[in-house]
PQR file with spaces between the fields and no chain letter, atoms N, CA, C, O and H, PARSE charges and radii, in Angstrom:
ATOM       1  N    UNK     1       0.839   -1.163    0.000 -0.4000 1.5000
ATOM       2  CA   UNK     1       0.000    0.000    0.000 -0.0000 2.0000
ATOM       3  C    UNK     1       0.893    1.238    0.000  0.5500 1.7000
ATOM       4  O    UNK     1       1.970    1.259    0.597 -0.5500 1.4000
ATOM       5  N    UNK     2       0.469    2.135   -0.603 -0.4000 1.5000
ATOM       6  CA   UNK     2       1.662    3.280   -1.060 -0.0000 2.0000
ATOM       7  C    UNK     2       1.099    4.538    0.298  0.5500 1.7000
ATOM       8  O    UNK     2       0.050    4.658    0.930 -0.5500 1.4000
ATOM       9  H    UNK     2      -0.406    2.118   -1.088  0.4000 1.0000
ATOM      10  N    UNK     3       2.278    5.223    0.287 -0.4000 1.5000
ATOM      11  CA   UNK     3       1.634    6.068    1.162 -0.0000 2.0000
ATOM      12  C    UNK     3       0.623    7.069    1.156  0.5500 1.7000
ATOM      13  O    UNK     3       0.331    7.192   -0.034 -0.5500 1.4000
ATOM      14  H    UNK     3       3.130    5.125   -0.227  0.4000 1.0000
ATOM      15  N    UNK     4      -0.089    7.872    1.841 -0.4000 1.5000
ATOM      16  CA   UNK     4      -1.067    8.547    1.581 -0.0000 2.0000
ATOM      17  C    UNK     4      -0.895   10.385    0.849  0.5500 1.7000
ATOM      18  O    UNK     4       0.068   11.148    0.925 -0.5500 1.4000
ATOM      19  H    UNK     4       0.148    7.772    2.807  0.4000 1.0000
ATOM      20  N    UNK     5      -1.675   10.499    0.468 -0.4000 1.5000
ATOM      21  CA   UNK     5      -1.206   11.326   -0.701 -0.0000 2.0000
ATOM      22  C    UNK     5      -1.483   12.877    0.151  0.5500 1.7000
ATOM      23  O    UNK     5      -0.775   13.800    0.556 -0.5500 1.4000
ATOM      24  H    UNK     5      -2.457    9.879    0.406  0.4000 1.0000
ATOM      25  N    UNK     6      -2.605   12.614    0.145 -0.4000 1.5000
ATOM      26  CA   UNK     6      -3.280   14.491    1.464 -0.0000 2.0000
ATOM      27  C    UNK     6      -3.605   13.896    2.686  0.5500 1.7000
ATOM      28  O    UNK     6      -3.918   12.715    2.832 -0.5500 1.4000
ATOM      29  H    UNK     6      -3.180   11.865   -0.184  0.4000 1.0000
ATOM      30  N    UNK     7      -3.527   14.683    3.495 -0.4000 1.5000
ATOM      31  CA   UNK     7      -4.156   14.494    5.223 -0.0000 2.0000
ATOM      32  C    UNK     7      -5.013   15.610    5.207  0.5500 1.7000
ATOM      33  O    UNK     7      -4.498   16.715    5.036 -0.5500 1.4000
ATOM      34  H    UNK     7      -3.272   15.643    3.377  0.4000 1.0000
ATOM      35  N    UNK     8      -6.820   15.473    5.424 -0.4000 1.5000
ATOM      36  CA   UNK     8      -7.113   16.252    5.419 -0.0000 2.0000
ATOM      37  C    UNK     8      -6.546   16.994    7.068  0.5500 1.7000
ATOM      38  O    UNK     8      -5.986   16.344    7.951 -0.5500 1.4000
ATOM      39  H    UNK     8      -7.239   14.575    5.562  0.4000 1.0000
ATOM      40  N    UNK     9      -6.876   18.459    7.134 -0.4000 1.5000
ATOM      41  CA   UNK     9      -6.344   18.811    8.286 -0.0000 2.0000
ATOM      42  C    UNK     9      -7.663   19.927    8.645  0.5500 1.7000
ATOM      43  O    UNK     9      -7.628   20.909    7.904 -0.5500 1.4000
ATOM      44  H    UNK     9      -7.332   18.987    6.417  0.4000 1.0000
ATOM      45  N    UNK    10      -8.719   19.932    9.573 -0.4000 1.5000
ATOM      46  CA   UNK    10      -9.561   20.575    9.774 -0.0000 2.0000
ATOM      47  C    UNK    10      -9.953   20.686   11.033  0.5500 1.7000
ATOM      48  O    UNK    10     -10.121   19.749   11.814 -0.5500 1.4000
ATOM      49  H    UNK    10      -8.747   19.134   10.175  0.4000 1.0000
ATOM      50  N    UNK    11     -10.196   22.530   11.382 -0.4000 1.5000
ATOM      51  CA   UNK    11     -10.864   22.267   12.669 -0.0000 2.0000
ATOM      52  C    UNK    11     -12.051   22.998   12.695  0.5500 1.7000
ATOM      53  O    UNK    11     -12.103   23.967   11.938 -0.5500 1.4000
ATOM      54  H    UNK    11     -10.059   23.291   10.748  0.4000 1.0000
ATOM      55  N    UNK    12     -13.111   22.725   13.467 -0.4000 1.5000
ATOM      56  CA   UNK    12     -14.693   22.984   13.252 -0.0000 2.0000
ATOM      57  C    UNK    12     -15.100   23.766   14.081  0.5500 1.7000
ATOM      58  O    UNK    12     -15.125   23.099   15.115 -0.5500 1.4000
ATOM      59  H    UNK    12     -13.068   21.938   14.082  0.4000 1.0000
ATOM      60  N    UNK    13     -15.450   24.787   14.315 -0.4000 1.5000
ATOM      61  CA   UNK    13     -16.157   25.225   15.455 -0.0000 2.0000
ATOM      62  C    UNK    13     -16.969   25.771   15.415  0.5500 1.7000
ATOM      63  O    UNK    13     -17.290   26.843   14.901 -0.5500 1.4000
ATOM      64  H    UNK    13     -15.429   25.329   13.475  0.4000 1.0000
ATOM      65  N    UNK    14     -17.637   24.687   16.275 -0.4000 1.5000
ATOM      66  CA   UNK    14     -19.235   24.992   16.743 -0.0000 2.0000
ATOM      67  C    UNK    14     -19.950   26.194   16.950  0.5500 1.7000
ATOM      68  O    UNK    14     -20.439   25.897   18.040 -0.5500 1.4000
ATOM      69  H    UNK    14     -17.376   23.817   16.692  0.4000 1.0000
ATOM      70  N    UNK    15     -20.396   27.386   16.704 -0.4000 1.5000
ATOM      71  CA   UNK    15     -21.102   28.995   16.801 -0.0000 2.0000
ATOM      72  C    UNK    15     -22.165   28.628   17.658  0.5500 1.7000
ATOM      73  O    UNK    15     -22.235   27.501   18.150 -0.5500 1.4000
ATOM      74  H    UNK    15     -19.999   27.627   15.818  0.4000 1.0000
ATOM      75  N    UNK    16     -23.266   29.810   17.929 -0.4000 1.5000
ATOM      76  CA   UNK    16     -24.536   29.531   18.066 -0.0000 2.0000
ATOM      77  C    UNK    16     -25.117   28.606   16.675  0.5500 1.7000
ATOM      78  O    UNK    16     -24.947   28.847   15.480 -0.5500 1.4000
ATOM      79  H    UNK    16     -23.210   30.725   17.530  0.4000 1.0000
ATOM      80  N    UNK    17     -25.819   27.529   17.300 -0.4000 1.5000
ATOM      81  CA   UNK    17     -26.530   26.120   15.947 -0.0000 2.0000
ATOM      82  C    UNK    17     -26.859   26.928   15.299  0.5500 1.7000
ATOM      83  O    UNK    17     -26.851   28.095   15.690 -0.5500 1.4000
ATOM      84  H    UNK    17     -25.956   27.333   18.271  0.4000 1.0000
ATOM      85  N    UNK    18     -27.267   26.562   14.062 -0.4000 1.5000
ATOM      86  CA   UNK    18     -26.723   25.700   13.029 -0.0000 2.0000
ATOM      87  C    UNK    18     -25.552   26.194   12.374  0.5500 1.7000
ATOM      88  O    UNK    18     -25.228   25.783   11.260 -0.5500 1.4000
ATOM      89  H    UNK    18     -27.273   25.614   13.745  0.4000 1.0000
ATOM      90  N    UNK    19     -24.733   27.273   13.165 -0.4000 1.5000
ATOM      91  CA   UNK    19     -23.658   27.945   12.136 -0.0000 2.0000
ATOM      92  C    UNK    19     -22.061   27.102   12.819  0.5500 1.7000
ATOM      93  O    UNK    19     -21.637   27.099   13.975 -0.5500 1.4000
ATOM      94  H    UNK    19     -24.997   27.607   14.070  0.4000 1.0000
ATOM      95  N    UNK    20     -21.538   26.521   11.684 -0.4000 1.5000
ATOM      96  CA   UNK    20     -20.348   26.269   11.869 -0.0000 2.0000
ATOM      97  C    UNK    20     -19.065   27.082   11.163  0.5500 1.7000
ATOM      98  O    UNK    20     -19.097   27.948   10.289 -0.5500 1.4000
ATOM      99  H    UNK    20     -21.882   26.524   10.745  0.4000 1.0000
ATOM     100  N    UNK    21     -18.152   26.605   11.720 -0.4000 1.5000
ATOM     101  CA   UNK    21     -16.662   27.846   10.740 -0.0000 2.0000
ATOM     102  C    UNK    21     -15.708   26.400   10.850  0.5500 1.7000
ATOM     103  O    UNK    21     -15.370   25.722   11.820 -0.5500 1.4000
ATOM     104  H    UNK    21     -18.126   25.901   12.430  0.4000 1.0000
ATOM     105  N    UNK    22     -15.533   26.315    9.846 -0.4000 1.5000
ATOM     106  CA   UNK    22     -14.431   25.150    8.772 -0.0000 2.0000
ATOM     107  C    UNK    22     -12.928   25.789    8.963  0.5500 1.7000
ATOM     108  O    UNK    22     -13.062   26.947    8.567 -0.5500 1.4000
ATOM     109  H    UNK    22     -15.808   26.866    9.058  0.4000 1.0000
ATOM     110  N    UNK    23     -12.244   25.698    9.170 -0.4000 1.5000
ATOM     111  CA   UNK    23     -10.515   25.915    9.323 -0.0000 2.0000
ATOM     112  C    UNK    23     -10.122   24.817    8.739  0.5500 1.7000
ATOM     113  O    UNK    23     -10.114   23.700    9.256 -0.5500 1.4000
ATOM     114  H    UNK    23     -12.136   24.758    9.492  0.4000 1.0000
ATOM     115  N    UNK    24      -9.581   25.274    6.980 -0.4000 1.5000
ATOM     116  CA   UNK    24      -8.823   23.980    6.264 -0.0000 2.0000
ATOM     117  C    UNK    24      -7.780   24.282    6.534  0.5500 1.7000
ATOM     118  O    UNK    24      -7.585   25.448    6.876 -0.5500 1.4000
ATOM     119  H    UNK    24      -9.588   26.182    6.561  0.4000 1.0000
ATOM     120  N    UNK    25      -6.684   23.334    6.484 -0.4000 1.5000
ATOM     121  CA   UNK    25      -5.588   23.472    6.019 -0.0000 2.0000
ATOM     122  C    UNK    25      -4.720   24.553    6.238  0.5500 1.7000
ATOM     123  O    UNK    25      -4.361   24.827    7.383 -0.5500 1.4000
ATOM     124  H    UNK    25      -6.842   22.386    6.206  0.4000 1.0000
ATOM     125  N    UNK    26      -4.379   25.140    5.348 -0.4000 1.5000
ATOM     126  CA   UNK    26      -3.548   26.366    4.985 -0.0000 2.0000
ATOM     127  C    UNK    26      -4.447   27.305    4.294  0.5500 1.7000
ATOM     128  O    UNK    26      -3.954   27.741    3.253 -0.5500 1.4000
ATOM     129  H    UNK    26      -4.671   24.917    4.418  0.4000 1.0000
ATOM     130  N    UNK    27      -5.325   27.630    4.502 -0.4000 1.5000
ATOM     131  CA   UNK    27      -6.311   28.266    4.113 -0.0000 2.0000
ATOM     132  C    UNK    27      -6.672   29.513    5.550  0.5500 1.7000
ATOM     133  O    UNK    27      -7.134   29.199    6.647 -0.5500 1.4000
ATOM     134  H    UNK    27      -5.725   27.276    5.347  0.4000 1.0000
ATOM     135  N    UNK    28      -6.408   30.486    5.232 -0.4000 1.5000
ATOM     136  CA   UNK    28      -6.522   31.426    6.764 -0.0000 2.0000
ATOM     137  C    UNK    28      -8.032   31.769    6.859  0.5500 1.7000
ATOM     138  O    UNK    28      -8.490   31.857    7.998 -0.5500 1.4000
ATOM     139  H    UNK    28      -6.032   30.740    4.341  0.4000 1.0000
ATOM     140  N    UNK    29      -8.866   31.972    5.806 -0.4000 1.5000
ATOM     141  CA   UNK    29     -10.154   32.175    6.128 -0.0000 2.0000
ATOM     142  C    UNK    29     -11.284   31.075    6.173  0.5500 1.7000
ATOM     143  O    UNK    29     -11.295   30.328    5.195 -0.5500 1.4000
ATOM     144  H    UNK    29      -8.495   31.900    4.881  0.4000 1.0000
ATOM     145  N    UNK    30     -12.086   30.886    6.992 -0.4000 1.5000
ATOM     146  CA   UNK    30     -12.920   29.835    7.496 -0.0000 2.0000
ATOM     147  C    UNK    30     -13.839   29.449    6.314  0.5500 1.7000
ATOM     148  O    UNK    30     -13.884   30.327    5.452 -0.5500 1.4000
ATOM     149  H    UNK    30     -12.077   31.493    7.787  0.4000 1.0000
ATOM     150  N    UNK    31     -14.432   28.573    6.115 -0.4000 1.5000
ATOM     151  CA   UNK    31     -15.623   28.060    5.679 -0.0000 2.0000
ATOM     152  C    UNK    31     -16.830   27.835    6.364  0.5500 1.7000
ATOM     153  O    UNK    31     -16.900   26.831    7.074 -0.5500 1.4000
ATOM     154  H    UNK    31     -14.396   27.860    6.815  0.4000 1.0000
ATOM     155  N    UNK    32     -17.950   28.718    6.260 -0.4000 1.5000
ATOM     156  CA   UNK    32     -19.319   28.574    6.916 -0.0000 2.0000
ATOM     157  C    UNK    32     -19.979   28.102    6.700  0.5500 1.7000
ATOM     158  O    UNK    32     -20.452   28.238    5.572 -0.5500 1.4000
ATOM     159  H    UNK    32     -17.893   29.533    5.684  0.4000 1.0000
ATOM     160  N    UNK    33     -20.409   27.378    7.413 -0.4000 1.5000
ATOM     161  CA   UNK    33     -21.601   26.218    7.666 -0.0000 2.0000
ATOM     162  C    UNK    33     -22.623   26.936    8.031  0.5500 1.7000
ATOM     163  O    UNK    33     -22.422   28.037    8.545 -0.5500 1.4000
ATOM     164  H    UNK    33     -20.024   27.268    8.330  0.4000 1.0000
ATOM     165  N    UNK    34     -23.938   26.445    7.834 -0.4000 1.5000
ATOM     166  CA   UNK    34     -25.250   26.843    8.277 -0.0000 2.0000
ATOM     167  C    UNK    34     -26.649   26.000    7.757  0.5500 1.7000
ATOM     168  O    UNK    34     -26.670   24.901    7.202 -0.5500 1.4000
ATOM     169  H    UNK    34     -24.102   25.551    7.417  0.4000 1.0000
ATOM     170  N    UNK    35     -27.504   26.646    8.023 -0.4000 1.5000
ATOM     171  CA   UNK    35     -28.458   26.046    6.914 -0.0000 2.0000
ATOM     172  C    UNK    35     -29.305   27.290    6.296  0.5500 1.7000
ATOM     173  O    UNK    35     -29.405   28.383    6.854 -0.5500 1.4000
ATOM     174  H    UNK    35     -27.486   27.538    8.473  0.4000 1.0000
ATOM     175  N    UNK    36     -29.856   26.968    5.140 -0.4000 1.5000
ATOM     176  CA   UNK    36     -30.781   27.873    3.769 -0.0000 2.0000
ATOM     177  C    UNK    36     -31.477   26.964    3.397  0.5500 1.7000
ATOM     178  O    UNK    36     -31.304   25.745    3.396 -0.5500 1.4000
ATOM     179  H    UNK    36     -29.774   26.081    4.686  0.4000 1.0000
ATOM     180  N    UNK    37     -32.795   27.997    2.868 -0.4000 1.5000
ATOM     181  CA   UNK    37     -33.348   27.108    2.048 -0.0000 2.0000
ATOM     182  C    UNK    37     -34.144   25.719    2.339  0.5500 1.7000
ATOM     183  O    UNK    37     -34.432   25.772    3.535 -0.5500 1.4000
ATOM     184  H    UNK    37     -32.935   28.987    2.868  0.4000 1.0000
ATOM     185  N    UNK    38     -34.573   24.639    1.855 -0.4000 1.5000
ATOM     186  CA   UNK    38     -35.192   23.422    2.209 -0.0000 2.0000
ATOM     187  C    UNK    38     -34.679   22.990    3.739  0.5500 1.7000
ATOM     188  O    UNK    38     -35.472   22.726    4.644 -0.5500 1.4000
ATOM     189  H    UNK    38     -34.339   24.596    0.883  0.4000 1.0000
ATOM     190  N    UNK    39     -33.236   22.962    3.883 -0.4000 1.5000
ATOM     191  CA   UNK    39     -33.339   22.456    5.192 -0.0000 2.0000
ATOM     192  C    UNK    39     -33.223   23.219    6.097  0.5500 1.7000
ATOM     193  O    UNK    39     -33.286   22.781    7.246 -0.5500 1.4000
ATOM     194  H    UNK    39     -32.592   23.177    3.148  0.4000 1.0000
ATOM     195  N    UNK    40     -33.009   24.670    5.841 -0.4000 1.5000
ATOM     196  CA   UNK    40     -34.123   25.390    7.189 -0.0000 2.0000
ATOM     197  C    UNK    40     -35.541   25.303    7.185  0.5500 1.7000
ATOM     198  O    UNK    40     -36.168   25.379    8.241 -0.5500 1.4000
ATOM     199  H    UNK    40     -32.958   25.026    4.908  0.4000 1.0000
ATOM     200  N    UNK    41     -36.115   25.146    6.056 -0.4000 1.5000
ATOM     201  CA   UNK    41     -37.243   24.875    6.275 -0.0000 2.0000
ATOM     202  C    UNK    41     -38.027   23.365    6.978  0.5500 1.7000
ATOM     203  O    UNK    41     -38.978   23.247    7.750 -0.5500 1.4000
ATOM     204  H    UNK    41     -35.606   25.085    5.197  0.4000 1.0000
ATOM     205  N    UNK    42     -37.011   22.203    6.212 -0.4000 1.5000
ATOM     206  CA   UNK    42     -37.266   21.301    7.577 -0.0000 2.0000
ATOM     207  C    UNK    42     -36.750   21.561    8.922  0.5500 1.7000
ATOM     208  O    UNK    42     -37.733   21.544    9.663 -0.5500 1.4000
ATOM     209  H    UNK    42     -36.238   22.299    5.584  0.4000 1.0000
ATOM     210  N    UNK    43     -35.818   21.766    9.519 -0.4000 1.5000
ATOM     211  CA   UNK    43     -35.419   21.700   10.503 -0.0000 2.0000
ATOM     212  C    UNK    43     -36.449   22.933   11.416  0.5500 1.7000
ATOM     213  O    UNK    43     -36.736   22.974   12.612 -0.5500 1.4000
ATOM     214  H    UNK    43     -35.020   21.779    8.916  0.4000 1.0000
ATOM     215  N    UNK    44     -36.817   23.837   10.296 -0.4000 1.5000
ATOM     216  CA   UNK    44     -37.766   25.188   11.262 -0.0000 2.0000
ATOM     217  C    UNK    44     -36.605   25.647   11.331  0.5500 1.7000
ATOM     218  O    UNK    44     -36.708   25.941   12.522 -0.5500 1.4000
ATOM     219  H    UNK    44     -36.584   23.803    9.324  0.4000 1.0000
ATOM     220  N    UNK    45     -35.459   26.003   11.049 -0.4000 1.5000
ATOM     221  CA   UNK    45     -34.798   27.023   11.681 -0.0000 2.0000
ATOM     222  C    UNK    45     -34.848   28.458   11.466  0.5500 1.7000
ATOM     223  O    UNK    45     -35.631   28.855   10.602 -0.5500 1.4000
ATOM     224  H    UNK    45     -35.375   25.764   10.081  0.4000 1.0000
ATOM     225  N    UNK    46     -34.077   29.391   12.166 -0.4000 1.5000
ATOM     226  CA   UNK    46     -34.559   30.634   11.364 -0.0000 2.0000
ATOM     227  C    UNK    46     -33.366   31.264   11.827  0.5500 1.7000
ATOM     228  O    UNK    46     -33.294   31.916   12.868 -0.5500 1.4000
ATOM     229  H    UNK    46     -33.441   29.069   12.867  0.4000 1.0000
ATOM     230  N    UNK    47     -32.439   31.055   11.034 -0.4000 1.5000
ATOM     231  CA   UNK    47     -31.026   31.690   11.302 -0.0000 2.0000
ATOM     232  C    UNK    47     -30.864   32.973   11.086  0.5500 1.7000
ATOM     233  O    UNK    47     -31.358   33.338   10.019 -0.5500 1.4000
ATOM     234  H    UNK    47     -32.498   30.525   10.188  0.4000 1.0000
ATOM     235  N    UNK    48     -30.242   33.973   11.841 -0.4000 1.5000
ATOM     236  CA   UNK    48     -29.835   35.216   11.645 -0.0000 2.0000
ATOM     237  C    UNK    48     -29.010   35.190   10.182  0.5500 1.7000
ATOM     238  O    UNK    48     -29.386   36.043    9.378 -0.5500 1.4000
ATOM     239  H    UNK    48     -29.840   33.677   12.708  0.4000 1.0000
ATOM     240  N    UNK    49     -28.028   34.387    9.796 -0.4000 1.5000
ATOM     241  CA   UNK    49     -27.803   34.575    8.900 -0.0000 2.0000
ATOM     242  C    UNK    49     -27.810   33.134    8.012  0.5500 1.7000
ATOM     243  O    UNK    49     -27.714   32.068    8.621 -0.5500 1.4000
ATOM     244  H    UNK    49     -27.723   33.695   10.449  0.4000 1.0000
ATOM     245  N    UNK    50     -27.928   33.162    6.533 -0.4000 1.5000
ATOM     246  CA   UNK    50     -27.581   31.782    6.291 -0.0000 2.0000
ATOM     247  C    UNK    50     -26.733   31.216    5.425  0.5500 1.7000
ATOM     248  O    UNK    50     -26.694   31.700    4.294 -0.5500 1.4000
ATOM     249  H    UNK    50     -28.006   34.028    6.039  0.4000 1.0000
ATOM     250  N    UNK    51     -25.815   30.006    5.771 -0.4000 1.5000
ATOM     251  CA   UNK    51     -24.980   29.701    4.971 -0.0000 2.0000
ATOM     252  C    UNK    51     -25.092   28.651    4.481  0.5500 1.7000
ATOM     253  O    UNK    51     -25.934   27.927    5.014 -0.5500 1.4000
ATOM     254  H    UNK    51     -25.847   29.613    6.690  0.4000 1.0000
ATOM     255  N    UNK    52     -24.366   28.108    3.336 -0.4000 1.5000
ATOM     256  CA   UNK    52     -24.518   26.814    2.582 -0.0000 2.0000
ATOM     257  C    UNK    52     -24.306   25.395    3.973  0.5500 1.7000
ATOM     258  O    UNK    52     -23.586   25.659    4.936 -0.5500 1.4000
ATOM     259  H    UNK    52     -23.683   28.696    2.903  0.4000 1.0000
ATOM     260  N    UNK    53     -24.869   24.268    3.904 -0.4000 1.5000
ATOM     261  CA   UNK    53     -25.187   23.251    4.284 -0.0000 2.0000
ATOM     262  C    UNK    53     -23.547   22.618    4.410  0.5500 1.7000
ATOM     263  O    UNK    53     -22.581   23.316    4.104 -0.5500 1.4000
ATOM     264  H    UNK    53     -25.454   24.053    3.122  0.4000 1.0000
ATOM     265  N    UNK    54     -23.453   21.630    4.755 -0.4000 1.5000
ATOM     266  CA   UNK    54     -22.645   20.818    4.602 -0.0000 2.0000
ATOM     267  C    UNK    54     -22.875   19.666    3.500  0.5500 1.7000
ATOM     268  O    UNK    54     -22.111   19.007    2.795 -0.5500 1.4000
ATOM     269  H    UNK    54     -24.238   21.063    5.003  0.4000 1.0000
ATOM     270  N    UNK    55     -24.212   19.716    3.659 -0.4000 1.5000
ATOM     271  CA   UNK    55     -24.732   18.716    2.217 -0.0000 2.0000
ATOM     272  C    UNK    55     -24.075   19.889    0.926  0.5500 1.7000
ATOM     273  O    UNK    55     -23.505   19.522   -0.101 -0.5500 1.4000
ATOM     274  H    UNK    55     -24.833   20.252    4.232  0.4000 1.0000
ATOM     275  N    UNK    56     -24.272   20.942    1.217 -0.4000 1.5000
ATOM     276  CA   UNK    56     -24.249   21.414   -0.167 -0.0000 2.0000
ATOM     277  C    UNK    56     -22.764   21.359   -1.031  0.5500 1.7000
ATOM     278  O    UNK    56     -22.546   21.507   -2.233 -0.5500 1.4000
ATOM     279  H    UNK    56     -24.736   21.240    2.051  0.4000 1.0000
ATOM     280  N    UNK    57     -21.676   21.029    0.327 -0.4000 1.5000
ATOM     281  CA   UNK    57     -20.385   21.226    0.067 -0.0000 2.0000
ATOM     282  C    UNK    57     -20.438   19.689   -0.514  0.5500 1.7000
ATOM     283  O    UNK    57     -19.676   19.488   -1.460 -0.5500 1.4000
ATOM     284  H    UNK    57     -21.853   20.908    1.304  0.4000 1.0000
ATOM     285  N    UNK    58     -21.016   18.883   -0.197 -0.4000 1.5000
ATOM     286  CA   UNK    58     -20.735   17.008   -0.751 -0.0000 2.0000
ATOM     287  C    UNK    58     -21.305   17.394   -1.917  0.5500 1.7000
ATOM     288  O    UNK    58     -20.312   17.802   -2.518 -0.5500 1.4000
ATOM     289  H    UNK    58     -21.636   19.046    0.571  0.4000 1.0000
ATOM     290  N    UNK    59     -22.339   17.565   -2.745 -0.4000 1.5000
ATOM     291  CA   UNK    59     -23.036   17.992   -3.552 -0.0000 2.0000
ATOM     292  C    UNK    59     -21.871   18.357   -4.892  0.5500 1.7000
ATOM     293  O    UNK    59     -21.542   17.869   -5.973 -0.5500 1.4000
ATOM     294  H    UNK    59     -23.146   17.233   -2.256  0.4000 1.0000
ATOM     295  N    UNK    60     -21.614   19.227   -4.249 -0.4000 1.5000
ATOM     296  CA   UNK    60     -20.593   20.590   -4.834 -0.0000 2.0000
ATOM     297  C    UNK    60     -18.993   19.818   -5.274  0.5500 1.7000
ATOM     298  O    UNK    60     -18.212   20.206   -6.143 -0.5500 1.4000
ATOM     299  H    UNK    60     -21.881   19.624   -3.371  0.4000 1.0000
ATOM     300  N    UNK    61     -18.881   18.890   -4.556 -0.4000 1.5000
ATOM     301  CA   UNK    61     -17.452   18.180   -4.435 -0.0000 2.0000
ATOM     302  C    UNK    61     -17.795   16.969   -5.537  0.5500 1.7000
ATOM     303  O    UNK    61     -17.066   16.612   -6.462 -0.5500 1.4000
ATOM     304  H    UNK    61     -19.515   18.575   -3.850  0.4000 1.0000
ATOM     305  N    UNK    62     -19.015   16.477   -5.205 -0.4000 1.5000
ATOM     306  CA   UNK    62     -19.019   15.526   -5.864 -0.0000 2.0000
ATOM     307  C    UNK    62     -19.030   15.535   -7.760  0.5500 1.7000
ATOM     308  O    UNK    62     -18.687   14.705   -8.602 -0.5500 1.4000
ATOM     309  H    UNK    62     -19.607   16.767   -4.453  0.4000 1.0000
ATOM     310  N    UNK    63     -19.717   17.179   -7.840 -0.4000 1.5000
ATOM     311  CA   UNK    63     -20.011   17.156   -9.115 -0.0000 2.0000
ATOM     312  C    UNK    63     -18.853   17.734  -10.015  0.5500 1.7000
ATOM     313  O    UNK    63     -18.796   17.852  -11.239 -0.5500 1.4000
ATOM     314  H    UNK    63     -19.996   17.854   -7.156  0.4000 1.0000
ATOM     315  N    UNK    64     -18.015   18.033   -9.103 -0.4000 1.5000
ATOM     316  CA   UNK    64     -16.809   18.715   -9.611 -0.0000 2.0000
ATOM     317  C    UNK    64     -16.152   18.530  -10.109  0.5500 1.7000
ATOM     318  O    UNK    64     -15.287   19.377  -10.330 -0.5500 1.4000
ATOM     319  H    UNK    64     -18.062   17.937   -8.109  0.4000 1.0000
């Protein structure tokens, strides 16, 4: 087995729900988590502000 090619390297932190902040890598500015759209509307939420899903980032990765 050959060695591994990337390590992802991430740290998450939790906000007031549903908002998260993504710390990749070498990347100095965060990635926001939240919810919009259909799944605030399931969940009922009603976020002060709203950001893309975490589904939306698999979505987004996958089609890429």
């Amino acid at each position: 087995m050959s060695d591994p090619i990337e390590i992802s390297r991430i740290t998450i932190i939790q906000e007031e729900r549903p908002n998260r902040r993504a710390y990749i890598a070498d990347f100095e500015e965060p990635v926001h988590y939240g919810v919009h759209g259909g799944v605030k509307d399931f969940y009922k939420a009603v976020p002060e502000t709203e950001h893309p899903s975490t589904l939306d980032h698999i979505v987004s990765a996958a089609g890429g």
